[in-house]
C-alpha positions in Angstrom: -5.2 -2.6 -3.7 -4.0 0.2 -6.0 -4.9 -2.2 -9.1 -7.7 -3.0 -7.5 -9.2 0.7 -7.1 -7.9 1.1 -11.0 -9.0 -1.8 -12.4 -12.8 -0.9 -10.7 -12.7 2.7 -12.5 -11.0 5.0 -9.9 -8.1 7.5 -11.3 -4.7 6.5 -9.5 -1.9 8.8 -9.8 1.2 7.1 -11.1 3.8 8.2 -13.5 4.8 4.0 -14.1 8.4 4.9 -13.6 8.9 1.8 -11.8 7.7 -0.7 -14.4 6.6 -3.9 -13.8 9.4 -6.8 -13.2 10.1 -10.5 -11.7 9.3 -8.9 -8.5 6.3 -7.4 -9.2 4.8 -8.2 -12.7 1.8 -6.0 -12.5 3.8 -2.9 -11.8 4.6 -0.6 -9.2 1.4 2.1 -9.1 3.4 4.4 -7.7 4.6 8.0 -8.1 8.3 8.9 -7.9 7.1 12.5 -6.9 6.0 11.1 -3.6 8.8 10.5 -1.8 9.4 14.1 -2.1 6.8 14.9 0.4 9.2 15.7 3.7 9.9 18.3 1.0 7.1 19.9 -0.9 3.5 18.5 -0.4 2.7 20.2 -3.7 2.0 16.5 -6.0 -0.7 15.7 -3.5 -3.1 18.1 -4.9 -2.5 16.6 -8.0 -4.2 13.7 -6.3 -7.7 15.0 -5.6 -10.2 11.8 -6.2 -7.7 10.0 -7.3 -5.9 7.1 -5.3 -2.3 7.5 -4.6 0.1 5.6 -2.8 2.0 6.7 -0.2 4.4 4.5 2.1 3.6 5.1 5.9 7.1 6.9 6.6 5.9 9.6 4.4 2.2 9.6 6.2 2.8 12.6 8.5 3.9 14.6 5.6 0.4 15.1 3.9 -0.2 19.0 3.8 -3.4 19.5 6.5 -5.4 21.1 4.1 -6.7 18.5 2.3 -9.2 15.1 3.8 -8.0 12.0 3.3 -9.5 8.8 2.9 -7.3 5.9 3.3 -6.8 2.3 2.9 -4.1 1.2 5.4 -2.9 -2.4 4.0 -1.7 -4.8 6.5 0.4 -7.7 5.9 2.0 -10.2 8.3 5.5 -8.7 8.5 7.4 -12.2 8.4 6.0 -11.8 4.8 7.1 -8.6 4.3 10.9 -9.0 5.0 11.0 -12.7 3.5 9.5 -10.9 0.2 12.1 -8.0 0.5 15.2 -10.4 0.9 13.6 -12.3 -2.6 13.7 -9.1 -3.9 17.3 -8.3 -3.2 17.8 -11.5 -4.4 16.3 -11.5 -7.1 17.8 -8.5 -8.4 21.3 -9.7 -7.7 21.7 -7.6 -4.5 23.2 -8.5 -1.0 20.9 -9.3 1.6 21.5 -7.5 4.5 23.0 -9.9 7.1 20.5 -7.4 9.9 19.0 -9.8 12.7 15.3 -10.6 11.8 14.0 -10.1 15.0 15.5 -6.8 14.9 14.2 -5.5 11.8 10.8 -7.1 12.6 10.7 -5.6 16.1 11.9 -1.9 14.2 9.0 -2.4 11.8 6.3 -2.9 14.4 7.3 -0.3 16.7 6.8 2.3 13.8 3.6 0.8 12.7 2.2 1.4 16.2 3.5 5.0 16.3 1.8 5.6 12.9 -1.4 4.2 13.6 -1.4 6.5 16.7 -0.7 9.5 15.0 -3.6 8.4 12.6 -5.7 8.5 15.2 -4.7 12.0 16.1 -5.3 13.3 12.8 -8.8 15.1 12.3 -8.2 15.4 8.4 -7.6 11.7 8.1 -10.0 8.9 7.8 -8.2 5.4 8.0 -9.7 1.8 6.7 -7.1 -1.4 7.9 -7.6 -3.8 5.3 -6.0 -7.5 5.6 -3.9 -8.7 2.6 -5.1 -12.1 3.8 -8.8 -11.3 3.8 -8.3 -9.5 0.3 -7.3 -13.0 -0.8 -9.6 -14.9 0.8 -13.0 -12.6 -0.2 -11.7 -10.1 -2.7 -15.3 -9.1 -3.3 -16.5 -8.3 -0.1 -12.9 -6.2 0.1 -13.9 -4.9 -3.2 -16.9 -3.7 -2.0 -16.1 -2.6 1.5 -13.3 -0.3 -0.1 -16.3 1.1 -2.5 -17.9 2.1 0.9 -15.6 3.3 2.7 -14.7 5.6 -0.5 -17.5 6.2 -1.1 -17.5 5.7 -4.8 -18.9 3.3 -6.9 -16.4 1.2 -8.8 -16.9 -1.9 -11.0 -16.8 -4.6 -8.1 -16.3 -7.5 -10.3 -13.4 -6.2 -12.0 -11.3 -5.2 -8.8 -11.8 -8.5 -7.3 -10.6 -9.9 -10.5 -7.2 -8.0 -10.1 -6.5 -10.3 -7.1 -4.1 -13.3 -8.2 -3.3 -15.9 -5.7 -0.4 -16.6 -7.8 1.5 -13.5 -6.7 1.7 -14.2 -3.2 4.5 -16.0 -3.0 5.7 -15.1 0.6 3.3 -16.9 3.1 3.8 -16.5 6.5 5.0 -19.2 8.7 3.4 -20.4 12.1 
């Protein structure tokens, strides 16, 4: 989504840091500075109108004093852990011998608590988007984002970020 939002016109803060690789070839779009927010909040107002991403655990750390608009991605979590353990792999790490079911279970239960405290938060306006449906009509997700922004961005162009290629972890029924 963040190369989406970037490649449709929007600033994104980023500070590329975390450059692209084998696990993820179009780069990171993040900001190192984030994950400093449990202690100073101060880089968020560096992101006014532009789109920044921020990893869920570091949600309730947003100063109140500013409105958020944000696009929540969801992907099936199977995906998520298989694509973490390639990772690992792929970087020549150990795999954590944790119990999948475990982890999985871990995972869900602090999504649920963080989509409830969204709901709590006046200051915070929250869009779910599917990473399935992103692949499957990446221009109606183009445009629905656009919306929900409430900017205009080049529609065309963020739909063409999406690559079918780089979903490699598919979940399993």
């Amino acid at each position: 989504m963040m190369q989406m939002l970037a490649a449709g016109g929007m600033p994104v803060l980023t500070d590329h840091q975390r450059s692209a690789d084998a696990n993820n070839p179009r780069g990171y779009f993040e900001l190192e500075a984030v994950k400093s927010l449990a202690r100073s909040s101060v880089v968020i107002a560096e992101g006014e109108g532009k789109a920044v991403k921020v990893v869920s655990s570091l949600l309730k750390f947003l100063p109140n004093s500013h409105h958020y608009k944000m696009i929540f991605m969801r992907r099936p979590l199977d995906e998520i852990l298989v694509s973490q353990d390639r990772m690992l792999e792929r970087l020549g790490k150990v795999v954590p011998p944790a119990p999948r079911e475990s982890v999985k279970e871990a995972f869900e239960q602090h999504l649920r608590q963080v989509q409830t405290w969204l709901l709590e938060q006046p200051n915070m306006d929250v869009r779910y988007v599917d990473y399935g449906a992103v692949l499957r009509d990446p221009v109606r997700e183009a445009m629905e984002a656009c919306c929900f922004l409430g900017v205009e961005l080049d529609v065309k162009a963020m739909a063409d970020k999406v690559d079918h290629a780089l979903h490699r972890e598919k979940a399993h029924s």
